[in-house]
PANU-163291 format. One record per residue: residue number from 1; x, y, z of N, C-alpha, C in turn; residue in one letter. Coordinates in nm, 4 decimals. Example, Ala and Ser with C-alpha at 12.3 -4.5 7.8 and 13.67 -1.06 7.14 Angstrom:
<pts>
PT   seq       n_xx       n_yy       n_zz      ca_xx      ca_yy      ca_zz       c_xx       c_yy       c_zz   type
PT     1     1.3190    -0.5690     0.7800     1.2300    -0.4500     0.7800     1.3200    -0.3300     0.7800      a
PT     2     1.2850    -0.2250     0.7080     1.3670    -0.1060     0.7140     1.2900     0.0030     0.7870      s
</pts>
This chain:
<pts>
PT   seq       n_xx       n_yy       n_zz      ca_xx      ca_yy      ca_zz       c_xx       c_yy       c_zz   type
PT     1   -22.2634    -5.9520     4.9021   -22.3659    -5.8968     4.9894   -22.4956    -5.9768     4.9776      x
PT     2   -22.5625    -6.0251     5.1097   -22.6878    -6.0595     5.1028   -22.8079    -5.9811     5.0136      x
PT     3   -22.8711    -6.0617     4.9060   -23.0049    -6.0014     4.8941   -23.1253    -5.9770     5.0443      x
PT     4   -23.1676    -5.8667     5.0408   -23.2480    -5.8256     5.0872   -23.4105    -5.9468     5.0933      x
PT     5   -23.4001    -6.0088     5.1376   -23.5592    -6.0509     5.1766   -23.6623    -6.0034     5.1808      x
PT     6   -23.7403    -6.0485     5.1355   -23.8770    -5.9639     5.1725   -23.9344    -5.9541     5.2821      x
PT     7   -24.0274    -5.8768     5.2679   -24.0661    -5.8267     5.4232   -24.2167    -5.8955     5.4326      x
PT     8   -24.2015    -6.0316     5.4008   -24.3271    -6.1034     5.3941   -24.2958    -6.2410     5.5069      x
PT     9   -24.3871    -6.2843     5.5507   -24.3429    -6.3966     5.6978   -24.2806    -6.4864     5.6735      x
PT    10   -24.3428    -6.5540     5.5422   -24.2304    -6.6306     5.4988   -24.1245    -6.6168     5.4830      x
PT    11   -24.0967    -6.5373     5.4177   -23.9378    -6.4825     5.3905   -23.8526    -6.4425     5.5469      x
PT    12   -23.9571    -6.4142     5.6571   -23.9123    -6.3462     5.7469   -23.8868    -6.4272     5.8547      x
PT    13   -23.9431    -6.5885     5.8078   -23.9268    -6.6811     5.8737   -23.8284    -6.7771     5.8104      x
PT    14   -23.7479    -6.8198     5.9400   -23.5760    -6.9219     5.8782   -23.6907    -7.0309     5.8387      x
PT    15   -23.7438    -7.1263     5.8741   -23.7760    -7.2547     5.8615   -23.8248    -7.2355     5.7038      x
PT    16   -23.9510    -7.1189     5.7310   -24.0675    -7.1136     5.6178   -23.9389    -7.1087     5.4776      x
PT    17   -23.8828    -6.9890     5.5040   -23.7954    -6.9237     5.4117   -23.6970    -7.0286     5.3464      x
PT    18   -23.6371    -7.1580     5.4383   -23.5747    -7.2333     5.3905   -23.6286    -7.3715     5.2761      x
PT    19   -23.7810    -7.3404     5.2633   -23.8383    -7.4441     5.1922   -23.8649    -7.3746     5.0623      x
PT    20   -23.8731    -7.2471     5.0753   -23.9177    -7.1664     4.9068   -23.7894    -7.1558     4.8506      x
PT    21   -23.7952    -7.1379     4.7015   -23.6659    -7.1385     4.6298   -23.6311    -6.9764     4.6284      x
PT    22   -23.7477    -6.9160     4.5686   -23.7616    -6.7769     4.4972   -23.8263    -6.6898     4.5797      x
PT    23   -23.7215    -6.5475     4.6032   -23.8402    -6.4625     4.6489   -23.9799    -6.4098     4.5853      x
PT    24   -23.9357    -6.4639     4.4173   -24.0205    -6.3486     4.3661   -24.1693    -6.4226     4.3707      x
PT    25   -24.2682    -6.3764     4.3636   -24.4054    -6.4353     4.3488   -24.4492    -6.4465     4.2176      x
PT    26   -24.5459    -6.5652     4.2503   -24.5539    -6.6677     4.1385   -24.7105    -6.5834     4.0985      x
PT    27   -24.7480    -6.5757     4.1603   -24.9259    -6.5004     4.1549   -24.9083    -6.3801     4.2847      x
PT    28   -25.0233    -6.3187     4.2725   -25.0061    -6.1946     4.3422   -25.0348    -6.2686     4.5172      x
PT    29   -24.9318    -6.2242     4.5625   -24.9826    -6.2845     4.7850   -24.8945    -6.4093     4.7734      x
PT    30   -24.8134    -6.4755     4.6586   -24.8032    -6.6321     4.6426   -24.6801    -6.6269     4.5904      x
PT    31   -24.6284    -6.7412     4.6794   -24.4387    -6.7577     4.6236   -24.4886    -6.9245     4.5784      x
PT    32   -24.3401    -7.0151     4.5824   -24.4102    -7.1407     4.4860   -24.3045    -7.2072     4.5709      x
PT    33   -24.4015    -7.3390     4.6050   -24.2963    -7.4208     4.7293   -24.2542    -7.5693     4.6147      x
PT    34   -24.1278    -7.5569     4.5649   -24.0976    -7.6648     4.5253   -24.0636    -7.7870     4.5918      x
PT    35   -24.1164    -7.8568     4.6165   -24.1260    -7.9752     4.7028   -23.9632    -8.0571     4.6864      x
PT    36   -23.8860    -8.0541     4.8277   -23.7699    -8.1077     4.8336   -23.7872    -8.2738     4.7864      x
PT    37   -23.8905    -8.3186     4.7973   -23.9066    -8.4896     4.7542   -23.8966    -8.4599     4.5977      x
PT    38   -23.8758    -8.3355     4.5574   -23.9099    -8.3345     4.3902   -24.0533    -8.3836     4.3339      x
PT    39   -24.1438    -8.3902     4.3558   -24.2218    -8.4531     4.3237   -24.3730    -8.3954     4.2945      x
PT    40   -24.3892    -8.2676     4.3383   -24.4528    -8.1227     4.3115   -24.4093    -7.9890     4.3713      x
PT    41   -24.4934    -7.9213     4.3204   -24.4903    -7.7671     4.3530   -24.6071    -7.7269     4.3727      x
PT    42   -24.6143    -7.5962     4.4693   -24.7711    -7.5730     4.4904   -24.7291    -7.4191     4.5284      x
PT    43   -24.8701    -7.3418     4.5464   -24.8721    -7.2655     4.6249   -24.8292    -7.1946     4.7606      x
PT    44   -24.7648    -7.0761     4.7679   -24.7234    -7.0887     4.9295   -24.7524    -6.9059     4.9252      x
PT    45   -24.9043    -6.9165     5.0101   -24.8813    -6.7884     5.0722   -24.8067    -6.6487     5.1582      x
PT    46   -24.7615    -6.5440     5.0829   -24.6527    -6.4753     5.1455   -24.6784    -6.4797     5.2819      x
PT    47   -24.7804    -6.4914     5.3806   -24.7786    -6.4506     5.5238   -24.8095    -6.6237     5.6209      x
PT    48   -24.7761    -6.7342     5.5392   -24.7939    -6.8158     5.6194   -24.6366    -6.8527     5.6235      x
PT    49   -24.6156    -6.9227     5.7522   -24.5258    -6.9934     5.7962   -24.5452    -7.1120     5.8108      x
PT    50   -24.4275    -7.1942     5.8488   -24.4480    -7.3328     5.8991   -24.3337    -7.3118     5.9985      x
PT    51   -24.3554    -7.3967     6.1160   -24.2570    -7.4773     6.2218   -24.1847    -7.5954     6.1725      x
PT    52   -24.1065    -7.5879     6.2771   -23.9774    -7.7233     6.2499   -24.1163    -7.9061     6.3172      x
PT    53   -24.0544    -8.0079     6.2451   -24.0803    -8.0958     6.2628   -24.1905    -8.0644     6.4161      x
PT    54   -24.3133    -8.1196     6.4725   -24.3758    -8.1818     6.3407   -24.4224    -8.1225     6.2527      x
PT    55   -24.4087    -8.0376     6.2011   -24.5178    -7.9413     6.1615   -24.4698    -7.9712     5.9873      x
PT    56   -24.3344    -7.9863     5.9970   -24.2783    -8.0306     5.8645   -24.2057    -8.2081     5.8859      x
PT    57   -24.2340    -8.2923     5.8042   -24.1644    -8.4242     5.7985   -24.1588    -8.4605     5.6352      x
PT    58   -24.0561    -8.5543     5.6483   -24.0450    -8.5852     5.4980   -23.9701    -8.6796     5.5212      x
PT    59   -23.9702    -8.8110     5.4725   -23.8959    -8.9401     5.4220   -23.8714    -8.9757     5.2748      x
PT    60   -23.7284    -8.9373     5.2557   -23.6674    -8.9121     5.1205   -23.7520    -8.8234     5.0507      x
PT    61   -23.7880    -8.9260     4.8793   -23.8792    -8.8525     4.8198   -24.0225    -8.9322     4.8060      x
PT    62   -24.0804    -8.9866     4.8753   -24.1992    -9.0696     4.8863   -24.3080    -8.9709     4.9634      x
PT    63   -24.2706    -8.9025     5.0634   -24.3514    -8.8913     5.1606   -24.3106    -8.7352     5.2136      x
PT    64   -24.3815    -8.6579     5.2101   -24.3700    -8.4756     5.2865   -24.4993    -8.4362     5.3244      x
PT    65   -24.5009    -8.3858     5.4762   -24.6096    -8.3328     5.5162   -24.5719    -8.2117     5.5746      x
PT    66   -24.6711    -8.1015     5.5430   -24.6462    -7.9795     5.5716   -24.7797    -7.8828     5.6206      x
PT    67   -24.7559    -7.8892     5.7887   -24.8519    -7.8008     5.8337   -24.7768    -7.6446     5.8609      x
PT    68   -24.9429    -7.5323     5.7829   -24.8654    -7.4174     5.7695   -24.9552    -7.3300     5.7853      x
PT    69   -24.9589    -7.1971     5.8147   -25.0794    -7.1308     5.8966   -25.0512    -6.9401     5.8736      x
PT    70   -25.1189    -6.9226     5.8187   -25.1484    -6.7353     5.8038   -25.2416    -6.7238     5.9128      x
PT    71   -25.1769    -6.6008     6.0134   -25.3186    -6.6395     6.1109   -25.2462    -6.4345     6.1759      x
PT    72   -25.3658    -6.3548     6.1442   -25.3111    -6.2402     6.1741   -25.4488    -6.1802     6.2679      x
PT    73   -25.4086    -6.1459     6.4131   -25.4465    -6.1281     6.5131   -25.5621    -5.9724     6.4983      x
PT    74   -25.4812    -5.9149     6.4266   -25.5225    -5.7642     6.4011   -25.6323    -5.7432     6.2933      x
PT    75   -25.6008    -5.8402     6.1941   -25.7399    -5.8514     6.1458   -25.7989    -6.0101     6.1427      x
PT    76   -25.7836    -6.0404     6.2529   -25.8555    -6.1706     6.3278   -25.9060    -6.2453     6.1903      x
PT    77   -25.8497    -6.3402     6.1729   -25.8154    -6.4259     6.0621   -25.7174    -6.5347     6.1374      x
PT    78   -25.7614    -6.7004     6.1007   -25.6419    -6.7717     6.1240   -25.7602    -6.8568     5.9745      x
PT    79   -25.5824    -6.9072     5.8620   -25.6106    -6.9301     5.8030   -25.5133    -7.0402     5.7823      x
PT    80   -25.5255    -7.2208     5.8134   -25.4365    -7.3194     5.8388   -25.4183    -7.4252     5.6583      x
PT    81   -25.3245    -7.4785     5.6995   -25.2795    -7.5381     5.5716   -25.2689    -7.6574     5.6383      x
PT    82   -25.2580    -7.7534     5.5569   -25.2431    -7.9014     5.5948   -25.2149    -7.9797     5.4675      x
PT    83   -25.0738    -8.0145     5.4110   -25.0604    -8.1273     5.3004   -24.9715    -8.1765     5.3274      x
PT    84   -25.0373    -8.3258     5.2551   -24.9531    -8.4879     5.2947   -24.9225    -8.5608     5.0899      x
PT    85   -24.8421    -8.5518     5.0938   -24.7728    -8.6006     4.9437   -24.7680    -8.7062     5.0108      x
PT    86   -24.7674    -8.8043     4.9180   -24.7303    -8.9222     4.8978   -24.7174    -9.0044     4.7241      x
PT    87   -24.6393    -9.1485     4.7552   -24.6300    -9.1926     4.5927   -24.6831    -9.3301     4.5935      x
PT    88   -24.8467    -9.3008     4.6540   -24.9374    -9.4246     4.6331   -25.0435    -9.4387     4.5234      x
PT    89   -25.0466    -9.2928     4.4503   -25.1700    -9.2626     4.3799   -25.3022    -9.3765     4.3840      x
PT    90   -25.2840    -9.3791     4.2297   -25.4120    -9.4351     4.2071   -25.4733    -9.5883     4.2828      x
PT    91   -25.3307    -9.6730     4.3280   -25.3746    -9.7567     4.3898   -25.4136    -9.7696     4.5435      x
PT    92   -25.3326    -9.6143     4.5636   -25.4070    -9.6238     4.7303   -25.5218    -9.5210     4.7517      x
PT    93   -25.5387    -9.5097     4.6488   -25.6644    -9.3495     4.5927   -25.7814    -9.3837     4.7758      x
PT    94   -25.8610    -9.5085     4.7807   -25.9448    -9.5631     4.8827   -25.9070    -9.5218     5.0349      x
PT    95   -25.7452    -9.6056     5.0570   -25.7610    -9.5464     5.1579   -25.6690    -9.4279     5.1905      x
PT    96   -25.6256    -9.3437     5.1391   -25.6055    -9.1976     5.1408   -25.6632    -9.1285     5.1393      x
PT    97   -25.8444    -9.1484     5.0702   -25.9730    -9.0900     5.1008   -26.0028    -9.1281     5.2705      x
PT    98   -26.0033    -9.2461     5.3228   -26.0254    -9.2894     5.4514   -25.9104    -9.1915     5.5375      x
PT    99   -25.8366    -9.1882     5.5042   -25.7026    -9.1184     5.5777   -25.7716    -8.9695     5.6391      x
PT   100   -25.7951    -8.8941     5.4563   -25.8504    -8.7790     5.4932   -25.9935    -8.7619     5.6213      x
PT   101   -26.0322    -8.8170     5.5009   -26.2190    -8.8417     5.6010   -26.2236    -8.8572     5.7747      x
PT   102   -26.1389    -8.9395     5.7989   -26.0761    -8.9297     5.9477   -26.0212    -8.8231     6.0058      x
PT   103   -25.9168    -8.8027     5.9044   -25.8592    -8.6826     6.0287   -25.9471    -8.5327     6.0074      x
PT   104   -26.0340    -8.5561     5.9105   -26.1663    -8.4157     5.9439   -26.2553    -8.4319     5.9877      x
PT   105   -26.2862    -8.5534     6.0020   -26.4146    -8.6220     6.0874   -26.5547    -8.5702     5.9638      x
PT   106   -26.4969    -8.6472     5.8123   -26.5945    -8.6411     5.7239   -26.6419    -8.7309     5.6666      x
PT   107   -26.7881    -8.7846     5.6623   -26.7811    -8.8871     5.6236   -26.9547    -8.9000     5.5012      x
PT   108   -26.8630    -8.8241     5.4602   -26.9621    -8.8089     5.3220   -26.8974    -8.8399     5.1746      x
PT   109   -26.9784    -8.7842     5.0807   -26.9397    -8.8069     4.9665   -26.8136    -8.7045     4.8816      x
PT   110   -26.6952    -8.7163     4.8012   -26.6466    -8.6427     4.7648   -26.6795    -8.5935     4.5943      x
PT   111   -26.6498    -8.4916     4.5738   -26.7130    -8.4378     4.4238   -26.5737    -8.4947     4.3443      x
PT   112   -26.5851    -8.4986     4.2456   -26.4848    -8.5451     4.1880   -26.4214    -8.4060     4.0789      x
PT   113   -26.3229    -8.3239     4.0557   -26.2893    -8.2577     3.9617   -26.1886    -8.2818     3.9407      x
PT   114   -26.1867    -8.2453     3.7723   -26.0890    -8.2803     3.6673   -26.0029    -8.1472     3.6129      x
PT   115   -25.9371    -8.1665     3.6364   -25.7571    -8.0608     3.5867   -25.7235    -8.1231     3.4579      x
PT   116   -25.6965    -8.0519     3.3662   -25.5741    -8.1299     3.2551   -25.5054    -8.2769     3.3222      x
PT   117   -25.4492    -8.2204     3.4006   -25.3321    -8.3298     3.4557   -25.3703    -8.3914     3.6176      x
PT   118   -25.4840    -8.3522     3.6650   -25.4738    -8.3740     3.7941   -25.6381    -8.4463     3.7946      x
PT   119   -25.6790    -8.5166     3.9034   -25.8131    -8.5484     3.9571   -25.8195    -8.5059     4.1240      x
PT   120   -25.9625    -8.4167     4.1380   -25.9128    -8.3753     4.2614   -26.0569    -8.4443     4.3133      x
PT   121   -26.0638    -8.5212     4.4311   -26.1571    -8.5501     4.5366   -26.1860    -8.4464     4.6388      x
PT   122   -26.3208    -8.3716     4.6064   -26.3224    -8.2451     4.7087   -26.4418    -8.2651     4.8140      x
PT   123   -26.4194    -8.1788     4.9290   -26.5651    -8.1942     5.0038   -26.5397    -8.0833     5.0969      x
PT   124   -26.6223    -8.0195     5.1832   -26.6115    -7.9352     5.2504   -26.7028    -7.9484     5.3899      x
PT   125   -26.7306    -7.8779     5.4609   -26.7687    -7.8516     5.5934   -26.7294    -7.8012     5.7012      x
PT   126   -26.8340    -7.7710     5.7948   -26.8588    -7.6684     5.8804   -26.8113    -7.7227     6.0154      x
PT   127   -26.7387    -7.6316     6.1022   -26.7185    -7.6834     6.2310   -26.7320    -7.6062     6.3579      x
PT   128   -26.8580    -7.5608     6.4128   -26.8598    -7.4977     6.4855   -26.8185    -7.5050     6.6337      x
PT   129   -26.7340    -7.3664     6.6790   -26.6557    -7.4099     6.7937   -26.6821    -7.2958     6.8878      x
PT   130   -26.6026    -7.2925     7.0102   -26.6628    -7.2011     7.0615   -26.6522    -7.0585     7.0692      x
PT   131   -26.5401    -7.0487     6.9567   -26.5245    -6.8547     6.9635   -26.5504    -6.8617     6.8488      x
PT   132   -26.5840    -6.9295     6.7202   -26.5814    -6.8822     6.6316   -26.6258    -7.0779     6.4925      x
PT   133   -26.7060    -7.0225     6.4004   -26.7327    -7.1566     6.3004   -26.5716    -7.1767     6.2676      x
PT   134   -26.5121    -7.2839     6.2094   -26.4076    -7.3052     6.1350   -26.4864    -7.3856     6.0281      x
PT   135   -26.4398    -7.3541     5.8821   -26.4854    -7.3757     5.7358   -26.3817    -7.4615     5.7026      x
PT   136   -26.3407    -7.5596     5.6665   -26.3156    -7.6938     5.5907   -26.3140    -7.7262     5.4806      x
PT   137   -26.2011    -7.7313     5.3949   -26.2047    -7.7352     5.2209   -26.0811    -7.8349     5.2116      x
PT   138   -26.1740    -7.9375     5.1863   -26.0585    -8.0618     5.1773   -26.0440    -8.1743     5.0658      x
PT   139   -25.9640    -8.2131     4.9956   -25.9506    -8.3024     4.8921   -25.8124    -8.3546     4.9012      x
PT   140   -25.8183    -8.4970     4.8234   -25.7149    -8.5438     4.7567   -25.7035    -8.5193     4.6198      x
PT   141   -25.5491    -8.4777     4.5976   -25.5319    -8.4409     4.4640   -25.4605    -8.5855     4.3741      x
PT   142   -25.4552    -8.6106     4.3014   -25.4036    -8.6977     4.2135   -25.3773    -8.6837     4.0892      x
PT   143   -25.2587    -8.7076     4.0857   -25.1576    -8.6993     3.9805   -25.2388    -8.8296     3.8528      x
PT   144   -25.2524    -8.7312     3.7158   -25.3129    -8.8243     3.6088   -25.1781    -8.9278     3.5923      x
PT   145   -25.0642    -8.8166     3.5825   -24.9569    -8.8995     3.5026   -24.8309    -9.0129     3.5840      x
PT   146   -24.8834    -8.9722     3.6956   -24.7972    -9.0849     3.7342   -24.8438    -9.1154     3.9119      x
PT   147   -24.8123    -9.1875     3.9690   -24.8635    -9.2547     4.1074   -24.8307    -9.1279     4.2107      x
PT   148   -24.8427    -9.0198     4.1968   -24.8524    -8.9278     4.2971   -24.9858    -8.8596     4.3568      x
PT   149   -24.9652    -8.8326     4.4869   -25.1102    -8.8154     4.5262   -25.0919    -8.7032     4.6087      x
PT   150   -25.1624    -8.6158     4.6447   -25.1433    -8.4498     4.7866   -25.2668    -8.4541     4.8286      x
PT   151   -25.2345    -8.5090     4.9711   -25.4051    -8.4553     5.0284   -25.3500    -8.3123     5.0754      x
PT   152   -25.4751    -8.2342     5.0839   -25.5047    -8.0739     5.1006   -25.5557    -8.0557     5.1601      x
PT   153   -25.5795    -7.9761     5.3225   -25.6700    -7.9472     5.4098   -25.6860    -7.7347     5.4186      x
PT   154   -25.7852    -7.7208     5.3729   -25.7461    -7.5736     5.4389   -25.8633    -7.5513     5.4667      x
PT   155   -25.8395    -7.4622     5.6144   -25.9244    -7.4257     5.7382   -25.9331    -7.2586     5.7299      x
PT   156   -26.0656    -7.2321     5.6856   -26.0533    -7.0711     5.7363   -26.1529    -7.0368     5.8570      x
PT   157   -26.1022    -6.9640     5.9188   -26.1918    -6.8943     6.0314   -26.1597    -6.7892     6.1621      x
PT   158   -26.2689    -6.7440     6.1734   -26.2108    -6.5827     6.2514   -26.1831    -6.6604     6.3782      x
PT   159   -26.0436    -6.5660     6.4192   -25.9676    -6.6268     6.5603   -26.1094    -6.5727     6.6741      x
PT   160   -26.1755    -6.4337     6.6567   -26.3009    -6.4284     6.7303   -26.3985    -6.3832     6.6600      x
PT   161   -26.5411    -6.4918     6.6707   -26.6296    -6.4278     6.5993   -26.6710    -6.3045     6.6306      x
PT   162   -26.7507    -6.2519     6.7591   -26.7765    -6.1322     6.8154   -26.7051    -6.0011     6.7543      x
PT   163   -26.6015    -6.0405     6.7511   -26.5810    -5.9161     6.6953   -26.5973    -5.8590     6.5570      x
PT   164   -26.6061    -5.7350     6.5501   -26.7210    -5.6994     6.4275   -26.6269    -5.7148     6.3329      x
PT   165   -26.5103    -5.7689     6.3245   -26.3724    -5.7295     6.2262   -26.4053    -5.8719     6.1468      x
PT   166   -26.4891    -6.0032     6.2283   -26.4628    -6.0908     6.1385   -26.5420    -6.1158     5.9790      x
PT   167   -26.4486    -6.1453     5.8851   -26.4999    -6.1276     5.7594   -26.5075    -6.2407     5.6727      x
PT   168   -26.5481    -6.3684     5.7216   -26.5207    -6.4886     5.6621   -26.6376    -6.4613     5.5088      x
PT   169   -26.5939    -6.4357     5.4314   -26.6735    -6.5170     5.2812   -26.7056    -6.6524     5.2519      x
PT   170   -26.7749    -6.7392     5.2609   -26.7336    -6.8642     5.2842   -26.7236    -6.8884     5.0955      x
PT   171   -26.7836    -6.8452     5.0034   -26.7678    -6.8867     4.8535   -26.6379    -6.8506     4.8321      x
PT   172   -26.5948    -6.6636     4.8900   -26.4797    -6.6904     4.8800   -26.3632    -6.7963     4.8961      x
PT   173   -26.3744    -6.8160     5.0391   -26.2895    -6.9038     5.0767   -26.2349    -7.0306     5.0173      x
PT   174   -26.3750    -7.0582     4.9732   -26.3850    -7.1887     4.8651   -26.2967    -7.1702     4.7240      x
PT   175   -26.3440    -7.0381     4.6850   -26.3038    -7.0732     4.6049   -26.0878    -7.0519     4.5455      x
PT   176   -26.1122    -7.0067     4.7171   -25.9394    -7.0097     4.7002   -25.9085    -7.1297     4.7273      x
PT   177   -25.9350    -7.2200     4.8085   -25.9075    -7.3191     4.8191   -25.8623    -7.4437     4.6905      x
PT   178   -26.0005    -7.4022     4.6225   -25.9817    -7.4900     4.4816   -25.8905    -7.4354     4.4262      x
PT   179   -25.8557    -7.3175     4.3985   -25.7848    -7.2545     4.3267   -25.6123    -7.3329     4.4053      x
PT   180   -25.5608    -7.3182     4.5194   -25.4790    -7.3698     4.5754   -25.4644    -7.4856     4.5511      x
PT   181   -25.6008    -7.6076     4.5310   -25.5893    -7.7426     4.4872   -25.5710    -7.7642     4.3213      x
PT   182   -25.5710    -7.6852     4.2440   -25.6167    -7.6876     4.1677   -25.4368    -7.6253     4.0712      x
PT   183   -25.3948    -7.5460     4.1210   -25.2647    -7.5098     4.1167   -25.1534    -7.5920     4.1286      x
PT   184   -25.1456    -7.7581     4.2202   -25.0546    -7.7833     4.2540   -25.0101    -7.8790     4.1368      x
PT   185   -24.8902    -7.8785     4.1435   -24.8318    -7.9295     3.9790   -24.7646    -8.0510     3.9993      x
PT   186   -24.7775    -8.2073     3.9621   -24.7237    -8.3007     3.9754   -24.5441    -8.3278     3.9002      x
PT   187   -24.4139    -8.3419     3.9233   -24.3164    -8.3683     3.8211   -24.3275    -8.4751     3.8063      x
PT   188   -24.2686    -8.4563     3.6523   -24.2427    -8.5910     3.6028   -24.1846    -8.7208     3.6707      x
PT   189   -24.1855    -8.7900     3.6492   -24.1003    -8.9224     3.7173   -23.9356    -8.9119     3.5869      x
PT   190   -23.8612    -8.9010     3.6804   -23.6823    -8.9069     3.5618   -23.7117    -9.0398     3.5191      x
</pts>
């Protein structure tokens, strides 16, 4: 007999559901996406999904990108994911910063923080649009121990501002974000 699934989107979604190993949660709201390239694990919110290609791509184990999105209408929230693994680390550290900086249209300075095992390049900003700001929490993560690298994009913001329901925290936000960058775990090289 089938186990029962949870009644969480991921789980409730074939694509999403086919990339997590475990139903059970790793932290409270959070299952744990072991990366089919083998090459990390991270965070994966119970209510986000992802779509089929493009939204997911991967070439062998070098390269996985995964756009993924909690976005709930009723309490007007869209909350987007955006990560790109790769196994250029430290020598393509430059332009994987250029990579990012482009596709957010940022072109400032990044803070630098230190993990046990990880170095994360962070920066953030504001994007105001026309129903609503979108907030911007973006870094490259890098692997101390070996040539692996995850850029991280996450976007929070109310699907409508006007309405009195929207509740953006922006420190909050932040500081889930880091917490999400800050979580993702490099494997060893066999």
């Amino acid at each position: 007999m089938e186990k029962e699934l949870p009644n969480t989107a991921a789980f409730q979604d074939e694509i999403t559901s086919s990339l997590l190993d475990s139903t059970e949660e790793v932290e409270e709201g959070h299952y744990l996406l072991e990366s089919e390239t083998g090459g990390y694990s991270m965070l994966w919110p119970k209510n986000a999904v992802t779509d089929g290609p493009p939204f997911y791509q991967r070439t062998k184990d070098s390269f996985e990108k995964i756009q993924f999105y909690d976005r709930n209408e009723k309490e007007n929230y869209d909350h987007s994911f955006s990560t790109t693994y790769s196994t250029y680390g430290e020598s393509g550290l430059e332009s994987s910063l250029n990579i990012l900086s482009s596709g957010v249209s940022y072109f400032g300075e990044y803070e630098e923080i230190e993990t046990e095992k990880t170095r994360i390049y962070y920066a953030k900003k504001e994007l105001p649009l026309k129903r609503s700001t979108a907030y911007f929490y973006f870094g490259y993560i890098l692997s101390k121990g070996n040539e692996k690298g995850l850029e991280y994009i996450y976007i929070a913001q109310c699907i409508d501002e006007s309405k009195s329901s929207c509740a953006i925290d922006v420190e909050k936000e932040e500081e889930k974000a880091l917490h999400y960058m800050k979580s993702v775990k490099f494997n060893k090289d066999e």
